[in-house]
Backbone as CSV, one residue per row, in Angstrom:
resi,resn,N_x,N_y,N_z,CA_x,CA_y,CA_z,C_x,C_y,C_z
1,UNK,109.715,-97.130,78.184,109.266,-95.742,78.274,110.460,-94.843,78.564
2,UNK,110.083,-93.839,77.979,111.350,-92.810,78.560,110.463,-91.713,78.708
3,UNK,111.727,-90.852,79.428,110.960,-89.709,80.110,112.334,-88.513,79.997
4,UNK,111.811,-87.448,80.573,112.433,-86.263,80.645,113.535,-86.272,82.329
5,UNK,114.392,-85.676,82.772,114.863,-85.814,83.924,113.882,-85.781,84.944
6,UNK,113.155,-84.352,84.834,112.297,-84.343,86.341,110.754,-84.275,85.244
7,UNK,110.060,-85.319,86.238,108.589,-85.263,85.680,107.864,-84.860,86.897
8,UNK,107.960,-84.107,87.871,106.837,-83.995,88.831,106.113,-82.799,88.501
9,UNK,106.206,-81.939,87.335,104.744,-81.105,86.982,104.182,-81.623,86.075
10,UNK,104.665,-82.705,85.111,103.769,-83.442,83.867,102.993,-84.186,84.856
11,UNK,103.519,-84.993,85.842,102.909,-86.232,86.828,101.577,-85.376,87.408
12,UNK,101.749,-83.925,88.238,100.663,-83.152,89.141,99.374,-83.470,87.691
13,UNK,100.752,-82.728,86.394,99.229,-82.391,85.461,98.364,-83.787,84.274
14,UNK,99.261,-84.775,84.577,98.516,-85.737,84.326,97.601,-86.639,85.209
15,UNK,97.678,-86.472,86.556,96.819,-86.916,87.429,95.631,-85.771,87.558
16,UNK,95.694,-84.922,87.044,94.814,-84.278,86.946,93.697,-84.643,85.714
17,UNK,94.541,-84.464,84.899,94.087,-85.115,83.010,93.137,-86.839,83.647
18,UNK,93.676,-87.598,84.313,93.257,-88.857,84.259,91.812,-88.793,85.335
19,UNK,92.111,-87.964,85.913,90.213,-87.457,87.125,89.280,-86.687,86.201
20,UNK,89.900,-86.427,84.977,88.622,-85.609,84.188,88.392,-86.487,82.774
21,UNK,89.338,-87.249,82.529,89.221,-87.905,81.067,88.289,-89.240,81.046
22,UNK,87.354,-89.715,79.800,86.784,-90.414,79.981,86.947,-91.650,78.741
23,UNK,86.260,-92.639,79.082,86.998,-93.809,78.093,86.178,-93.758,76.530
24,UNK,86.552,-93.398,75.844,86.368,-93.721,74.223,84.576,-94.066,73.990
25,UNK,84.292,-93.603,73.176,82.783,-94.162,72.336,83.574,-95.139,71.707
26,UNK,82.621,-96.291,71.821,83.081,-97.334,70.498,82.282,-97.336,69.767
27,UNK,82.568,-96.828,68.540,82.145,-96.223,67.861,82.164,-97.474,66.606
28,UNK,82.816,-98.275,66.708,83.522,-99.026,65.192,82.895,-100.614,65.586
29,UNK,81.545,-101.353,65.141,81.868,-102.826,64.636,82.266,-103.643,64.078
30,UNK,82.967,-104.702,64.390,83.557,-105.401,64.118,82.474,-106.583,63.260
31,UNK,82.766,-106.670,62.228,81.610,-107.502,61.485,81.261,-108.351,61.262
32,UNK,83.152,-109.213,61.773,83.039,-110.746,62.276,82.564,-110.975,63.966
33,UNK,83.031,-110.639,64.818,83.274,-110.962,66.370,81.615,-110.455,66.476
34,UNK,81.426,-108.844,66.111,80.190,-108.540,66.683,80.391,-107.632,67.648
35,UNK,81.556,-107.328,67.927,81.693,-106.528,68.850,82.324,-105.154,68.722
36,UNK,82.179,-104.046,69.840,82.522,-102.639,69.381,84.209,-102.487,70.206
37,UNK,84.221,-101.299,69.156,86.164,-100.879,69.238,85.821,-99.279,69.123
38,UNK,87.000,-98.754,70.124,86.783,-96.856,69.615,88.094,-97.184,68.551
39,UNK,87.872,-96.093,67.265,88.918,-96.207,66.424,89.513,-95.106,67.026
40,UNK,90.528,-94.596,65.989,91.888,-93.806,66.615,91.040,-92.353,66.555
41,UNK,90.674,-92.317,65.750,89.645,-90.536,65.939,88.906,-90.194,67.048
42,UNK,88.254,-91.288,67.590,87.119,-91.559,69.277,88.266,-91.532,70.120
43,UNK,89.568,-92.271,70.144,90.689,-92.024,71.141,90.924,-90.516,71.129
44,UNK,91.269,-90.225,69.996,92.105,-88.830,70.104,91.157,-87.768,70.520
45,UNK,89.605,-87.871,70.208,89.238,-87.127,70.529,88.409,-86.740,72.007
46,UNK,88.926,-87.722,72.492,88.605,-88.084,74.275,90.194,-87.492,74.842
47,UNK,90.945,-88.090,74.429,92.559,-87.248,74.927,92.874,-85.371,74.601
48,UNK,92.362,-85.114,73.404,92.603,-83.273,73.055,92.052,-82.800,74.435
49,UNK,90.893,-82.564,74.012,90.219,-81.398,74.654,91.199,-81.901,76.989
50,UNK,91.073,-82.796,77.262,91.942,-82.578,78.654,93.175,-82.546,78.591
51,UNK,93.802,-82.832,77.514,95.129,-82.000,77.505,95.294,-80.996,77.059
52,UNK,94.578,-80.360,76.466,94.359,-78.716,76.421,94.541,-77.857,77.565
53,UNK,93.579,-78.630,78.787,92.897,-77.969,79.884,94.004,-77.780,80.989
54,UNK,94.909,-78.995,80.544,96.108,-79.348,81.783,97.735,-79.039,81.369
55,UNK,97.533,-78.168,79.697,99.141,-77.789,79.491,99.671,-79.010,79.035
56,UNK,99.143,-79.643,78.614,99.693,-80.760,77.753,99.303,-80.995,76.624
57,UNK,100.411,-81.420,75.783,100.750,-81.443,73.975,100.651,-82.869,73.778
58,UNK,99.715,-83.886,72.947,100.072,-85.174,72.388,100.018,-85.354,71.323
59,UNK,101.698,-86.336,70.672,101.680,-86.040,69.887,102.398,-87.333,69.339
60,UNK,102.195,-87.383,68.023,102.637,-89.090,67.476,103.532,-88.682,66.299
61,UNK,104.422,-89.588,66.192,105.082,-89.980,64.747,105.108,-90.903,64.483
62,UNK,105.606,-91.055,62.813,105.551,-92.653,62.688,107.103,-92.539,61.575
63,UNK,107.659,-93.587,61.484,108.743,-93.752,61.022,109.340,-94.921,60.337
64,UNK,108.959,-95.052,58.984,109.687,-96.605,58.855,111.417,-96.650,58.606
65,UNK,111.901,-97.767,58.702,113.544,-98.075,58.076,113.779,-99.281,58.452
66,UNK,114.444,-99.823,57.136,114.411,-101.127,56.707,112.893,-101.688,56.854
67,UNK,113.082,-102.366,57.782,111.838,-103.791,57.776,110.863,-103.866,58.618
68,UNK,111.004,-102.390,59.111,109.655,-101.780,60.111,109.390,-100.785,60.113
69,UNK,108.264,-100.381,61.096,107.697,-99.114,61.536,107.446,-99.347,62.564
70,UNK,107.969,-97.636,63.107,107.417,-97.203,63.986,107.152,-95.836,64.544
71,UNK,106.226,-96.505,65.786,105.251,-94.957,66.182,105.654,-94.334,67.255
72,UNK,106.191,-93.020,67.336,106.532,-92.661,68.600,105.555,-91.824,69.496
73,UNK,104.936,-91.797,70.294,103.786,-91.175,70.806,104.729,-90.349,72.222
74,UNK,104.390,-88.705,72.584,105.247,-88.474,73.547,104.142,-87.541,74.054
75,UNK,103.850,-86.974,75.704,103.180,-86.236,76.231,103.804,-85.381,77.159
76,UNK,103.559,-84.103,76.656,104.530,-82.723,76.779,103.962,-81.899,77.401
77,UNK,104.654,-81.432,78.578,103.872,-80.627,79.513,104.504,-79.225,78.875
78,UNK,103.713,-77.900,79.226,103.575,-76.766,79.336,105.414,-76.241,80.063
79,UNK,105.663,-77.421,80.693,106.872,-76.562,81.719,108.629,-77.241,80.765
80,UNK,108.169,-78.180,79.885,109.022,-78.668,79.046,109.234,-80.223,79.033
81,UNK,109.016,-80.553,80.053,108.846,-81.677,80.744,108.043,-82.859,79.850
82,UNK,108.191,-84.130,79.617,107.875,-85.205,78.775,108.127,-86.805,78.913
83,UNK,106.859,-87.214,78.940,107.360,-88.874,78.465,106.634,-89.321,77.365
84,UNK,107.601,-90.332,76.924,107.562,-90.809,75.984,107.721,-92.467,75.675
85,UNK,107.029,-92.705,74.619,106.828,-94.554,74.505,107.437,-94.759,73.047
86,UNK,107.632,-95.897,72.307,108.177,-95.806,71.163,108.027,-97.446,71.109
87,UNK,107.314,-97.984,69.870,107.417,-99.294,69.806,107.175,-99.748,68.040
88,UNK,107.707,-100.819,68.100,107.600,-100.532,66.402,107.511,-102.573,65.910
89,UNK,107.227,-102.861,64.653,106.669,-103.932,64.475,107.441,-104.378,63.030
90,UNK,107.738,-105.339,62.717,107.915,-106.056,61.294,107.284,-105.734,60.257
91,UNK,107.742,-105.584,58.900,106.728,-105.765,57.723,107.322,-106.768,57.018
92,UNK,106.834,-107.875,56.526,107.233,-108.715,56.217,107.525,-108.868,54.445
93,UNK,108.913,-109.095,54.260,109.344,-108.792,52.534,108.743,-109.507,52.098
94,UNK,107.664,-110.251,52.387,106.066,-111.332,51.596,105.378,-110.627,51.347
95,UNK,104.727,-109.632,52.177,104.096,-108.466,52.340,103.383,-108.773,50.226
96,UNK,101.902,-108.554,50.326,101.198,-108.384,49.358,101.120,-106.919,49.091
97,UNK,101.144,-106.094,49.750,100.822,-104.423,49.778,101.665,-103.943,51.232
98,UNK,103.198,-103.609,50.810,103.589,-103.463,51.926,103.269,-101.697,52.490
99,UNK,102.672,-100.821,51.341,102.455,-99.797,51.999,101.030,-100.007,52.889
100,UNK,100.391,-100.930,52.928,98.805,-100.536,53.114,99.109,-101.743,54.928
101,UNK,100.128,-102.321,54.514,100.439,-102.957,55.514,101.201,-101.892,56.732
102,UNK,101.810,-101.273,56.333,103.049,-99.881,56.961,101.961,-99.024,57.917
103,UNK,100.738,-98.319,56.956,99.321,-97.763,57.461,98.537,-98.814,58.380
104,UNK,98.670,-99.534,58.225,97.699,-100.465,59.206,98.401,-100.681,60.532
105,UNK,99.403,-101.099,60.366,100.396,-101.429,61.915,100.416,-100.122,62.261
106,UNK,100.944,-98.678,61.634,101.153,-97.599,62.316,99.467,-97.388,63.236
107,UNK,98.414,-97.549,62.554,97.242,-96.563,62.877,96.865,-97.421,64.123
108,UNK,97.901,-98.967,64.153,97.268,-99.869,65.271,97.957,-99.832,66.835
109,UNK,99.070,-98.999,66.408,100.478,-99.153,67.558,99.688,-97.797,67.682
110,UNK,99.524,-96.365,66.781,98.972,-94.892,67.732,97.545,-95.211,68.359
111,UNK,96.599,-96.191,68.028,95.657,-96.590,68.459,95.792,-96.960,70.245
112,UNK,96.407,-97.892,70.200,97.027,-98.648,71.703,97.839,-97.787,71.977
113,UNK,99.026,-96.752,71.672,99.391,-96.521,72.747,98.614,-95.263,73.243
114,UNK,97.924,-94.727,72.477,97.532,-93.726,72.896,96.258,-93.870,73.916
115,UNK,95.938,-95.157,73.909,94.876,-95.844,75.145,96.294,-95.824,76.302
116,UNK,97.143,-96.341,76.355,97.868,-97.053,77.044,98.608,-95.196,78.002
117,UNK,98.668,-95.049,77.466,99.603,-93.296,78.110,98.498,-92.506,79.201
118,UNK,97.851,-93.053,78.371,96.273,-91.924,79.072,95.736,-92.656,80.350
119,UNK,95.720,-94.175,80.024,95.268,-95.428,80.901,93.693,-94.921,80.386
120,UNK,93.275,-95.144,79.114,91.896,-95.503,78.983,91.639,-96.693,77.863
121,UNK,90.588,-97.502,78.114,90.194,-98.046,77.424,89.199,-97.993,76.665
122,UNK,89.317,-98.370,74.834,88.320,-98.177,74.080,88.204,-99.574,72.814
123,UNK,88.514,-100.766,73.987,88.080,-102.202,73.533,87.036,-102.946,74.648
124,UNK,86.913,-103.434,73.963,85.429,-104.930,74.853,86.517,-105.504,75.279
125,UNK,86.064,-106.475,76.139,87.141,-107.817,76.340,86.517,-108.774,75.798
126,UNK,87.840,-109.050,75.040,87.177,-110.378,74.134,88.390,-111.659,74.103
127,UNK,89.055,-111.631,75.210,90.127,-112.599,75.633,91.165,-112.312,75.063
128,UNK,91.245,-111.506,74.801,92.998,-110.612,74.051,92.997,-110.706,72.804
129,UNK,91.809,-110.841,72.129,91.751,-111.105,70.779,91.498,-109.851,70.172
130,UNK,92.513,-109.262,69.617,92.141,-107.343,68.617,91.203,-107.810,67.923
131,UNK,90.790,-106.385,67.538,89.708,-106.348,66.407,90.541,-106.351,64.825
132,UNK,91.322,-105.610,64.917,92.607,-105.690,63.845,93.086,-106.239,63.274
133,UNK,92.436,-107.152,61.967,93.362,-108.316,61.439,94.720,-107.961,61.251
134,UNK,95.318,-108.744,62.224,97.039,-108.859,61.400,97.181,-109.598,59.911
135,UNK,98.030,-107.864,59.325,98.124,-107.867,57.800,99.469,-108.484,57.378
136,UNK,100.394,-108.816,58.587,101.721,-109.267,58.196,101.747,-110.428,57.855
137,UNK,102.497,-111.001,56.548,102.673,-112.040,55.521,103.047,-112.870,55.755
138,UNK,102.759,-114.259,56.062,103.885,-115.550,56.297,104.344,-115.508,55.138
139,UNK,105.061,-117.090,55.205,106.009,-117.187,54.551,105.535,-118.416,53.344
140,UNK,104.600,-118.968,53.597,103.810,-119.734,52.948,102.036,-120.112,53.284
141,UNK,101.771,-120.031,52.232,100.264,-120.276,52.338,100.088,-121.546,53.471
142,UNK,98.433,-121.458,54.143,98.000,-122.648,54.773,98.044,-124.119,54.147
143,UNK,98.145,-124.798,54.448,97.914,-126.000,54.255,96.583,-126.445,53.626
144,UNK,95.727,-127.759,53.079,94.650,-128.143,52.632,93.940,-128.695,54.038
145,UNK,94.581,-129.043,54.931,94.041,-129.894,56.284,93.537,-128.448,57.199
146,UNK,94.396,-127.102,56.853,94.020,-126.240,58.065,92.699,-125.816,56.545
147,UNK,92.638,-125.167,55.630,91.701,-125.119,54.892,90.701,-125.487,55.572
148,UNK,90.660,-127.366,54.980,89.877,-128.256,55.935,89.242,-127.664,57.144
149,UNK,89.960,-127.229,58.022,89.736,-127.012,59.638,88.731,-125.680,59.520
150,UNK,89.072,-124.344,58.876,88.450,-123.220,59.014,87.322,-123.565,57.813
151,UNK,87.142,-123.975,57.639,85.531,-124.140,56.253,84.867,-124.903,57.371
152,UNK,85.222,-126.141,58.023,84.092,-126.460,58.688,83.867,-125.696,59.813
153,UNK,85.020,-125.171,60.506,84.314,-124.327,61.697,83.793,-122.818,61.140
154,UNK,83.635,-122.624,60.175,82.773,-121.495,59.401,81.645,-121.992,59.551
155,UNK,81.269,-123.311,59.407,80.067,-123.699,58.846,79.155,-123.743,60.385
156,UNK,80.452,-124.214,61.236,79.944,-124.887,62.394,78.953,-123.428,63.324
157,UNK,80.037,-122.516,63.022,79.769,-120.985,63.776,78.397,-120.334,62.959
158,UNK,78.513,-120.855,61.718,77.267,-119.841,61.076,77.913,-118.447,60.870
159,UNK,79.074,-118.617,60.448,79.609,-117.546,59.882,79.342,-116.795,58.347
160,UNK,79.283,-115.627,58.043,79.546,-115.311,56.844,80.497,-115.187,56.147
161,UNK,80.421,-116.388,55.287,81.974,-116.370,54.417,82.202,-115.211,53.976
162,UNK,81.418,-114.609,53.498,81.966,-113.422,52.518,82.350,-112.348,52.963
163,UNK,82.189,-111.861,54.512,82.702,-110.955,55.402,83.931,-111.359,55.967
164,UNK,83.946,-113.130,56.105,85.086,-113.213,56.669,86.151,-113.086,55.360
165,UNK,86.213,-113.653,54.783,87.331,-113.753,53.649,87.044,-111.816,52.849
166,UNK,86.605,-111.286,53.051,86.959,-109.286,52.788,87.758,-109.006,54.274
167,UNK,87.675,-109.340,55.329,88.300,-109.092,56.671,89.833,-109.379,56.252
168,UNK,89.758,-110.933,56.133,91.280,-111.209,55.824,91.889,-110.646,54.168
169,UNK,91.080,-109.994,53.696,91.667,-109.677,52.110,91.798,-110.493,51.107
170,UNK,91.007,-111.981,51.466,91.912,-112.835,50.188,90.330,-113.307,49.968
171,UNK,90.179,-114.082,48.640,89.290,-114.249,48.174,88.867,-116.066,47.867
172,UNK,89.379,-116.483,48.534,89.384,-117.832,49.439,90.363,-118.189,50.279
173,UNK,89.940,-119.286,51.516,90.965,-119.701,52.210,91.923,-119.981,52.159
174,UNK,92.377,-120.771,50.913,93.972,-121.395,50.922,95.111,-120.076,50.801
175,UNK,94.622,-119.395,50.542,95.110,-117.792,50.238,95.731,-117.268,51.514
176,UNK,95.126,-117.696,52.753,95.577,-117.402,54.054,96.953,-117.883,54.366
177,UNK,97.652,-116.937,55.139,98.888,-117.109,55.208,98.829,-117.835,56.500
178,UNK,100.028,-118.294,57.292,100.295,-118.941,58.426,99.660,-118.219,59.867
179,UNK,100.092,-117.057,60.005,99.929,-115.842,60.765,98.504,-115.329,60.929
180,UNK,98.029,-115.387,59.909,96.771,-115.460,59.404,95.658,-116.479,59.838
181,UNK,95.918,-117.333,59.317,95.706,-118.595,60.107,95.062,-118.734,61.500
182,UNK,96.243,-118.560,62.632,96.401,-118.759,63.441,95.250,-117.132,64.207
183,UNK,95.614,-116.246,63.594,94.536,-115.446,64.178,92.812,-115.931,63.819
184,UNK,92.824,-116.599,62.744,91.488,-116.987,62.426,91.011,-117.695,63.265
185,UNK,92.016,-118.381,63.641,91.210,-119.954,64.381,91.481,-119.538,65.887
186,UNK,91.961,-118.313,66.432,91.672,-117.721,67.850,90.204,-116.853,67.575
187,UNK,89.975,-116.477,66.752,88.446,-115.185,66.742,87.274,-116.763,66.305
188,UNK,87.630,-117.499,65.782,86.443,-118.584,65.325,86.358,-119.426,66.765
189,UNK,87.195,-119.508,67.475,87.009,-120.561,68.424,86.196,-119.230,69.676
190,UNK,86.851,-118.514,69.544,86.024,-117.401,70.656,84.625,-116.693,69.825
191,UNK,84.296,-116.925,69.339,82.757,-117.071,68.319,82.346,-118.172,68.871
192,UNK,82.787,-119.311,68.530,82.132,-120.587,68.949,81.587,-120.851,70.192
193,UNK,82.615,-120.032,71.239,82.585,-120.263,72.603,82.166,-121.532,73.349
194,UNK,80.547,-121.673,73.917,80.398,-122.569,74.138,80.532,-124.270,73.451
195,UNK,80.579,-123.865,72.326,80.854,-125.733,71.186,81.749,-126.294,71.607
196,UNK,81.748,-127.453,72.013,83.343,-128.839,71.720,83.415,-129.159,70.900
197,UNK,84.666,-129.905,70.981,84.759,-131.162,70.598,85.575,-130.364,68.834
198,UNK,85.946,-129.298,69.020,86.506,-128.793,67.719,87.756,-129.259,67.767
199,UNK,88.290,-129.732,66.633,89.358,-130.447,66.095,90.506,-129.534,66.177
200,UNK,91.703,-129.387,66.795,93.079,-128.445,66.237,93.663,-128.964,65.293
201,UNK,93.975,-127.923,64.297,94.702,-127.937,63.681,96.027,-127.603,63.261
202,UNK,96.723,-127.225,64.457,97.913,-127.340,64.652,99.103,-128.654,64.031
């Protein structure tokens, strides 16, 4: 984080902002998990209107070069005064659609930080698992054994194939990348929850 030299009138007027602001409608289901998320419009529009009230400006950019993006989110008091966060992520030169990939990480980093600045939340807890499929590309497709692994625990969960495979973008499993993968079989095993005895496929 960075900040401006002196923050003690952004600090008065953000402790003020944080006694009147309230946490997000979740507004957005998730169609695999089942569960609700505020998207970035339900954030932003819980953050305007009390920084209006308290002399404060929020405000985001986004920026790619070379082999990332990133989002800079900064909150600007009335007296000049500011802090600021800045964090930025990979796009991977595998990348199937690296612009739609560029839009997705940006709308996911102003999403979080703009929970994170404010200190509100507009996720469930679902054991640290986003709602957000990560769109970034391995480097080679899954294997036939992890295949193997996610078809039967589809079957096992009573999942809908056809929601899950539009979630991840591909139009069967082997199509799944590594990265990919590995997020599948964290949201299928926390679906499953109570079941044993499931096989890793690691």
């Amino acid at each position: 984080m960075e900040q401006s030299e002196n923050i003690a009138e952004i600090s008065a007027a953000l402790s003020k902002a944080q006694a009147e602001i309230r946490n997000p409608a979740k507004n957005i289901q998730n169609t695999f998990l089942k569960n609700k998320y505020a998207d970035l419009t339900s954030v932003l529009n819980c953050i305007r209107p009390v920084c209006a009230a308290n002399g404060l400006a929020f405000m985001q950019t986004v920026e790619a070069y070379g082999d990332r993006v990133a989002v800079t989110s900064q909150v600007t008091h009335s007296s000049g005064q500011w802090i600021r966060q800045v964090a930025s992520v990979a796009i991977s030169a595998q990348a199937k659609n690296p612009m739609q990939d560029l839009g997705s990480m940006a709308t996911y980093l102003k999403r979080f930080q703009s929970q994170s600045m404010f200190s509100i939340c507009g996720d469930e807890d679902t054991d640290a698992q986003d709602l957000t499929v990560d769109t970034s590309i391995g480097i080679e497709n899954i294997s036939d054994k992890k295949v193997a692994w996610l078809d039967a625990l589809l079957d096992s969960t009573k999942s809908d194939r056809n929601k899950f495979l539009e979630i991840y973008g591909v139009k069967d499993l082997k199509q799944l990348t590594e990265s990919q993968f590995a997020q599948a079989k964290n949201q299928l095993q926390a679906k499953k929850q109570k079941q044993k005895g499931v096989p890793n496929a690691d």
